[in-house]
N, CA, C and O atoms as a DFTB+ gen file, in Angstrom:
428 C
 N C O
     1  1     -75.040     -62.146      24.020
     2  2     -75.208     -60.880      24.709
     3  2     -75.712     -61.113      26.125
     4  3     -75.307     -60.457      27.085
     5  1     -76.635     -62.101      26.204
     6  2     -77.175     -62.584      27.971
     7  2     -76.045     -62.982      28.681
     8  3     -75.788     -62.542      29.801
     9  1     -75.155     -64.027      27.914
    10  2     -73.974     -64.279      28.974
    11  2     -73.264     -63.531      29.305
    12  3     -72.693     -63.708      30.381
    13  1     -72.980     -62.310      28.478
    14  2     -71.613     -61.644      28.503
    15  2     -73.010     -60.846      30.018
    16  3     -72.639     -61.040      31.176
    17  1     -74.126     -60.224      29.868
    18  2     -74.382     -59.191      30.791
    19  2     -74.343     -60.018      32.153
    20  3     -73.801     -59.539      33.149
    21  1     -75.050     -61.511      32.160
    22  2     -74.800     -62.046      33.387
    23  2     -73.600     -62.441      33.793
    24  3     -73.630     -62.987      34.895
    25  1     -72.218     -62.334      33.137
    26  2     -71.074     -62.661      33.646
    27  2     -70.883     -61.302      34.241
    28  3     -70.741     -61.048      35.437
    29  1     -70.901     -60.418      33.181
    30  2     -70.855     -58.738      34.265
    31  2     -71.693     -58.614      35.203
    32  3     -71.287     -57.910      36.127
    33  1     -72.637     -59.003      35.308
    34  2     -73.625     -58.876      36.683
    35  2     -72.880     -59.421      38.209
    36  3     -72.668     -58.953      39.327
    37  1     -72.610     -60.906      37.346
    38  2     -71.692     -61.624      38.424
    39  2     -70.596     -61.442      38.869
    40  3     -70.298     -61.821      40.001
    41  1     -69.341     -60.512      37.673
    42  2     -68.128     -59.894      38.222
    43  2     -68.336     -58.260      39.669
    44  3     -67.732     -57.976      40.704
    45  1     -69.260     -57.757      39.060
    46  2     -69.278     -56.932      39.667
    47  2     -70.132     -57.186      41.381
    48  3     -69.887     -56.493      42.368
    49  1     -71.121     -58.328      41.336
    50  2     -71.660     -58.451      42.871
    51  2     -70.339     -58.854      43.460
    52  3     -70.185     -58.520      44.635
    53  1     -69.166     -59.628      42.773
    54  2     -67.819     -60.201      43.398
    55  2     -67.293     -59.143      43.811
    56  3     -66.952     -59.281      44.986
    57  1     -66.995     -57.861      43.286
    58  2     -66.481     -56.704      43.330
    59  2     -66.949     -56.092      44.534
    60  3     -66.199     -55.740      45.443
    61  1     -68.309     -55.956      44.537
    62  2     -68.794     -55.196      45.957
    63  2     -68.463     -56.105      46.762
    64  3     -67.662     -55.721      47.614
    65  1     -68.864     -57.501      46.847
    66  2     -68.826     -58.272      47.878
    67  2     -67.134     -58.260      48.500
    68  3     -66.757     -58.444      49.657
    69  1     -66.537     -58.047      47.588
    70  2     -65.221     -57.728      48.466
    71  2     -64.699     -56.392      48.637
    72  3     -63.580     -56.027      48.998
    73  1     -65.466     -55.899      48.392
    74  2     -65.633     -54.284      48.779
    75  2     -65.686     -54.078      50.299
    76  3     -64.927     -53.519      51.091
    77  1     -67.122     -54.880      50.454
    78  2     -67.610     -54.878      51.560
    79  2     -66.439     -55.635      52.500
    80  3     -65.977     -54.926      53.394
    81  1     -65.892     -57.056      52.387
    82  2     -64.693     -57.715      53.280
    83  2     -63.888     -56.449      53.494
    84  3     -63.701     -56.130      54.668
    85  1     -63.546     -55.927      52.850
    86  2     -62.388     -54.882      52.884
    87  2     -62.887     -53.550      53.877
    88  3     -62.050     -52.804      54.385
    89  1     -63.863     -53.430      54.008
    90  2     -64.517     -52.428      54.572
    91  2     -64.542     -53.130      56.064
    92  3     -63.827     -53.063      57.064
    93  1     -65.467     -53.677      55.775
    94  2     -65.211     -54.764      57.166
    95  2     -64.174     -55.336      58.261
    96  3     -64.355     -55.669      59.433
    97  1     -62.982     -55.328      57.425
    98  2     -62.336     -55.313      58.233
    99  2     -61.597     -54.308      58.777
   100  3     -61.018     -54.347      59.863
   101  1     -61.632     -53.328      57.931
   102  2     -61.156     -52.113      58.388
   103  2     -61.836     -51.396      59.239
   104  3     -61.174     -50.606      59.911
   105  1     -63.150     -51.446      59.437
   106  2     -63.999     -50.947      60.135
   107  2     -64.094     -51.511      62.087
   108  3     -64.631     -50.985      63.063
   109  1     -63.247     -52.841      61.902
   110  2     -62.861     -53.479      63.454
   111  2     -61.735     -52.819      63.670
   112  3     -60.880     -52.377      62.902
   113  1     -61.913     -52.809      65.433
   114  2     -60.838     -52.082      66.267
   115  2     -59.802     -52.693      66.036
   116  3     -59.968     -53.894      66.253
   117  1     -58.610     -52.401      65.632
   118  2     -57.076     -53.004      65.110
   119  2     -56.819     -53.405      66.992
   120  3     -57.128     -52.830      68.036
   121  1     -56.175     -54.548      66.682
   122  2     -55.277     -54.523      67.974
   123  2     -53.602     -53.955      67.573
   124  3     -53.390     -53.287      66.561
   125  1     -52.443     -54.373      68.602
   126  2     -51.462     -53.914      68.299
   127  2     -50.865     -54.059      66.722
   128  3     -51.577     -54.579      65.863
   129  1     -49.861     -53.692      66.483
   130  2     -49.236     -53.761      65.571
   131  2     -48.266     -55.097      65.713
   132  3     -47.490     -55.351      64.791
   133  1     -48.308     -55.716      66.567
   134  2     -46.884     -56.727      66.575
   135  2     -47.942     -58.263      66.572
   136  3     -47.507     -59.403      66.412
   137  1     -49.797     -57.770      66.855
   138  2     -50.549     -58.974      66.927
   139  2     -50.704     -59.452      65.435
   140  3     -50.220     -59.228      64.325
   141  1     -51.715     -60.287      66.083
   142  2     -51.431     -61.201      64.588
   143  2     -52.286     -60.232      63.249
   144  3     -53.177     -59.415      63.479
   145  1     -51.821     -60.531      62.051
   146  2     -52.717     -60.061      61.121
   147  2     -53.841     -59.548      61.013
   148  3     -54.180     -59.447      62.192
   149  1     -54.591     -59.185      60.457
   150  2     -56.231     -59.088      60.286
   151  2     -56.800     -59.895      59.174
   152  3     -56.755     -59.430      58.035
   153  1     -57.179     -60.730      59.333
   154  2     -57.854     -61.743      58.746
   155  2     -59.651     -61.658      58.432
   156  3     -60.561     -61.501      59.247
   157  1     -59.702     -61.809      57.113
   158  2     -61.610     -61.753      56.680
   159  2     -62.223     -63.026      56.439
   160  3     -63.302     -63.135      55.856
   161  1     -61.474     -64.108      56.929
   162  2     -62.084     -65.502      56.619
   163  2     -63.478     -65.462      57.280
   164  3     -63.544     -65.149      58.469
   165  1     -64.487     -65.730      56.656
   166  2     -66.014     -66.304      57.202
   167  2     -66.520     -66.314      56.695
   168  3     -65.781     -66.719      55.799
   169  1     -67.642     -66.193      56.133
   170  2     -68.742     -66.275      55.364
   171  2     -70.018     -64.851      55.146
   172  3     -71.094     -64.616      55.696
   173  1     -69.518     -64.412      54.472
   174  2     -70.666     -62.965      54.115
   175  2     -72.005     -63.250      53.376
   176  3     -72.001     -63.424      52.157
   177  1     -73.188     -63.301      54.131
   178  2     -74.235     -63.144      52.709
   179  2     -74.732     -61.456      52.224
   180  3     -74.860     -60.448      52.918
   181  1     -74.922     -61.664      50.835
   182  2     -75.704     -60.387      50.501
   183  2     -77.257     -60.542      50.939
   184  3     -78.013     -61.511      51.024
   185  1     -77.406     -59.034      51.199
   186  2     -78.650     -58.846      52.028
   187  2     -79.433     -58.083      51.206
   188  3     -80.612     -58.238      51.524
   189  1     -79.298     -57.329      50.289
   190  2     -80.022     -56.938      49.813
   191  2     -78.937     -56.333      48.300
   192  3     -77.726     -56.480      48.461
   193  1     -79.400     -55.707      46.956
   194  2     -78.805     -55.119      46.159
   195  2     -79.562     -53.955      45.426
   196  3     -80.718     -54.174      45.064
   197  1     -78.864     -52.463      45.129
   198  2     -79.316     -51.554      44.708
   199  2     -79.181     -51.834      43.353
   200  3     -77.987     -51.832      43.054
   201  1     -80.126     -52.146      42.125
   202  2     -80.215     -51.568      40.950
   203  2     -79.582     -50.166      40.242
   204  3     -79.901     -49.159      40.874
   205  1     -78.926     -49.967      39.307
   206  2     -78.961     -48.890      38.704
   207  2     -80.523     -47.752      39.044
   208  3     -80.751     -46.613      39.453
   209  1     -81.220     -48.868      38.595
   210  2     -82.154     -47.508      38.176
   211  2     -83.287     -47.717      39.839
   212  3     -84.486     -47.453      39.920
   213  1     -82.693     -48.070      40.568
   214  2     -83.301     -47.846      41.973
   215  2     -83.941     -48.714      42.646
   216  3     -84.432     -48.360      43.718
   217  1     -84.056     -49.715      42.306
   218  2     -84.780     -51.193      42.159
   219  2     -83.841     -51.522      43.350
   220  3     -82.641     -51.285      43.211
   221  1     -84.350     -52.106      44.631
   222  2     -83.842     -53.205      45.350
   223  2     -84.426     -54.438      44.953
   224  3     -85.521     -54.658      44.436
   225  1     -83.292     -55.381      45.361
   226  2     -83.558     -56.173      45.303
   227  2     -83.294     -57.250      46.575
   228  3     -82.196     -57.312      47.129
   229  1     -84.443     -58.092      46.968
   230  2     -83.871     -58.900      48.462
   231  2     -83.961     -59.970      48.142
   232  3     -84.156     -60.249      46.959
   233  1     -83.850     -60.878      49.069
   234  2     -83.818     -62.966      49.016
   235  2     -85.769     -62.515      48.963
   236  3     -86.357     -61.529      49.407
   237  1     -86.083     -63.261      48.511
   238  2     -85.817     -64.460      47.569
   239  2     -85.480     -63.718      46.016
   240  3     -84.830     -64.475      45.296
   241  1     -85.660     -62.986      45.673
   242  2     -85.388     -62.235      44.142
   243  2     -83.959     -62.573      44.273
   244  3     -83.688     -63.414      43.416
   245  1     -82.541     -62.153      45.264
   246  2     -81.414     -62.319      44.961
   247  2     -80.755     -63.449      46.421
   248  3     -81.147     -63.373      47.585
   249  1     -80.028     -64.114      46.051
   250  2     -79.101     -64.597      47.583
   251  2     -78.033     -64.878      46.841
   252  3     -78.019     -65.469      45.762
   253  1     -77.025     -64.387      47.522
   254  2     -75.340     -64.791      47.212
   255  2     -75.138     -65.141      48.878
   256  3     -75.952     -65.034      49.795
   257  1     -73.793     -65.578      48.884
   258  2     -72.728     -66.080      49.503
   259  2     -71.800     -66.079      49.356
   260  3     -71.374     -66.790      48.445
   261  1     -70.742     -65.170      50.263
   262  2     -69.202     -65.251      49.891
   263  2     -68.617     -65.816      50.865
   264  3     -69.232     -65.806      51.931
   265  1     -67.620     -66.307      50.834
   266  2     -67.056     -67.698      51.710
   267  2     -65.429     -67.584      51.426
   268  3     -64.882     -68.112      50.458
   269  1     -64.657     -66.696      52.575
   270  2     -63.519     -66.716      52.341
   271  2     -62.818     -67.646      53.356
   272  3     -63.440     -67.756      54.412
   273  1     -61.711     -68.312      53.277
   274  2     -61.137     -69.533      54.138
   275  2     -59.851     -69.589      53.869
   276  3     -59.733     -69.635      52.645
   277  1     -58.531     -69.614      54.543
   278  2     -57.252     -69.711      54.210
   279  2     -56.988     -69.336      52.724
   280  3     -56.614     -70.230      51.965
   281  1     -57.168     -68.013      52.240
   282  2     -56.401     -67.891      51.101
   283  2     -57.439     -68.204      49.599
   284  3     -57.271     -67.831      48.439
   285  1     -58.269     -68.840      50.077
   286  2     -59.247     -69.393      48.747
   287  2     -60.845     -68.409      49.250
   288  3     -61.254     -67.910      50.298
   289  1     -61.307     -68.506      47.964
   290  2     -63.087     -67.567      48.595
   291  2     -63.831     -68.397      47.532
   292  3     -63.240     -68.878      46.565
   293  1     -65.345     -68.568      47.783
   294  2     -66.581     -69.380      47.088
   295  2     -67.460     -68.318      47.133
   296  3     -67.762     -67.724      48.169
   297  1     -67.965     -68.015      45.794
   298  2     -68.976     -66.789      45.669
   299  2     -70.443     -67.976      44.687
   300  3     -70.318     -68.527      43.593
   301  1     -71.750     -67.991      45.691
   302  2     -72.383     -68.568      44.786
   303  2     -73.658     -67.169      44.779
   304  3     -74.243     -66.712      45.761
   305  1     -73.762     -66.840      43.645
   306  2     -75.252     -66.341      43.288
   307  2     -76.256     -66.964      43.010
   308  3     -76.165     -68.127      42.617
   309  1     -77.600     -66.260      43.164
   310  2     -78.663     -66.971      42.303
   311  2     -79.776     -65.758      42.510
   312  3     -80.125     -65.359      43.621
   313  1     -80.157     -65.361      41.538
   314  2     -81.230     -64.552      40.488
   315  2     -82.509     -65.016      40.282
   316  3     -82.566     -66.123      39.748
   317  1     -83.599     -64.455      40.567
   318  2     -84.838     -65.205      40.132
   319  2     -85.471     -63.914      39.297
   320  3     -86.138     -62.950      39.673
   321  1     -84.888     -64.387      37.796
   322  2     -85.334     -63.548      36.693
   323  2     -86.831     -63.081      36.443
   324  3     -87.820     -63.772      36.690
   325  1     -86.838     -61.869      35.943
   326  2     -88.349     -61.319      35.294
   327  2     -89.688     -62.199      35.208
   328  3     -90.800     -62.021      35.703
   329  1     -89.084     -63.377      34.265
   330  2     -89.591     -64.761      33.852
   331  2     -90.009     -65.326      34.958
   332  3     -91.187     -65.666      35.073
   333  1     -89.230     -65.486      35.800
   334  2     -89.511     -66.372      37.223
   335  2     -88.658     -67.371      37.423
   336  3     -88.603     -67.908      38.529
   337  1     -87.681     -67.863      36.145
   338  2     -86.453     -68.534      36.560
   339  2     -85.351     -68.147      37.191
   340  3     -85.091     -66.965      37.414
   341  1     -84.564     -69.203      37.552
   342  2     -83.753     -68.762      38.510
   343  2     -82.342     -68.686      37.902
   344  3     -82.168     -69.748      37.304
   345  1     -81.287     -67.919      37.794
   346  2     -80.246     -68.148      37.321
   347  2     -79.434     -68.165      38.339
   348  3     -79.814     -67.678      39.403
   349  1     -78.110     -68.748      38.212
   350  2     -77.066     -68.715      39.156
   351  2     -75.596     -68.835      38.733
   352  3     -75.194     -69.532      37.802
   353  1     -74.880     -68.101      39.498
   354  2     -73.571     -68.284      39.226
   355  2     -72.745     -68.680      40.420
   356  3     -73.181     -68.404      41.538
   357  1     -71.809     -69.183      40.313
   358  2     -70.871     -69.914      41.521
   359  2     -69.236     -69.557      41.131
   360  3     -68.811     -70.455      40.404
   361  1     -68.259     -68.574      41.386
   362  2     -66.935     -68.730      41.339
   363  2     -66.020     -68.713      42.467
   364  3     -66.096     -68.082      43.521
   365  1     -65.063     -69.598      42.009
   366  2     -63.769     -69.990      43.305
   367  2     -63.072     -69.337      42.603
   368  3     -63.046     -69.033      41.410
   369  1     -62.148     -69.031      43.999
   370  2     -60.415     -68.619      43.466
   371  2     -59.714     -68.377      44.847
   372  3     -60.235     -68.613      45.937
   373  1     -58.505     -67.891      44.649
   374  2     -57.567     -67.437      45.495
   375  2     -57.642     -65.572      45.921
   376  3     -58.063     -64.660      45.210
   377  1     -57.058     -65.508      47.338
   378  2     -57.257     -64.038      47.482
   379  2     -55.696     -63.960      48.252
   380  3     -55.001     -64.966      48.388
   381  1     -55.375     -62.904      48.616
   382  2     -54.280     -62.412      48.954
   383  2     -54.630     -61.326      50.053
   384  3     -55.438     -60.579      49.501
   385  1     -54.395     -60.858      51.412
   386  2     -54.536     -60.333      51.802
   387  2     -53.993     -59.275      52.631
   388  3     -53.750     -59.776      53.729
   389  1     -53.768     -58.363      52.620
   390  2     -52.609     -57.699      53.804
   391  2     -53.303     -56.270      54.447
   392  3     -54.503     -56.006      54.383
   393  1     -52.693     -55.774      54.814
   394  2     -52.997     -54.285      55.295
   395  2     -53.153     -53.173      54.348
   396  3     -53.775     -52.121      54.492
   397  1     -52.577     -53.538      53.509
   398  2     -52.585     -52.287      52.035
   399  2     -53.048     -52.921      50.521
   400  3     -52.892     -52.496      49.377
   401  1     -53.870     -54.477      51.223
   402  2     -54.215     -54.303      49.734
   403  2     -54.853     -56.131      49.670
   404  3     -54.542     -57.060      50.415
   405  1     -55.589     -56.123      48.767
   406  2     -56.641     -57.089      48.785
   407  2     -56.145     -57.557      47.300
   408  3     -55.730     -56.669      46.555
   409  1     -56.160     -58.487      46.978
   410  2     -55.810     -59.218      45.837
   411  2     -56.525     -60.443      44.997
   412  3     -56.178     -61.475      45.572
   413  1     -57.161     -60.686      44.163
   414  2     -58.099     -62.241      44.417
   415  2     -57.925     -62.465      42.706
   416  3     -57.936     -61.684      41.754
   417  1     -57.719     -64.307      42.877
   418  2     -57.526     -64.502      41.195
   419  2     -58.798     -65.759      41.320
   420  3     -58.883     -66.700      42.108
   421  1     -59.751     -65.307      40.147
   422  2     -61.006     -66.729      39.898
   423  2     -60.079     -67.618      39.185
   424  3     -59.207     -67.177      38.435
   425  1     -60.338     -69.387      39.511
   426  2     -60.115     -70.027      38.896
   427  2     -60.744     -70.755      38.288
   428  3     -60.201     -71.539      37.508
């Protein structure tokens, strides 16, 4: 039951975190239409996270990193539980990107 909630913990910070890329780039001034693509390659950290029940949370309690680069992205978490240990999660994969639509497979 712990793994399955920290794998959902961890699918879903992936979820915002490319929420946020997607926002992000939409949120920059487009140049023409004939220029090149719009591209989200760089490196995002999370800065802070809202709890359900209202709880922020900041570094040192949470730090991720998302790391997108030609086509591939690196998401590492790490959690410093109730207890005081630290948990962490780390997933790679592929993303897909265009104007109408964001795509990403973990491998």
């Amino acid at each position: 039951m712990k793994t399955v909630a920290w794998t959902s913990c961890a699918a879903c910070a992936l979820i915002v975190l490319g929420a946020l890329v997607w926002s992000a780039v939409h949120s920059k001034p487009s140049m023409s239409a004939s220029s090149r693509p719009a591209a989200i390659d760089g490196s995002y950290e999370l800065t802070e996270r809202v709890m359900a029940n209202g709880t922020v949370l900041r570094p040192p309690s949470i730090v991720a990193l998302y790391t997108n680069v030609d086509g591939r992205f690196n998401l590492n978490l790490f959690v410093k539980k109730g207890n005081g240990t630290v948990a962490s999660e780390s997933t790679v994969g592929r993303f897909r990107f265009s104007a109408n639509e964001y795509c990403e497979w973990i491998i």
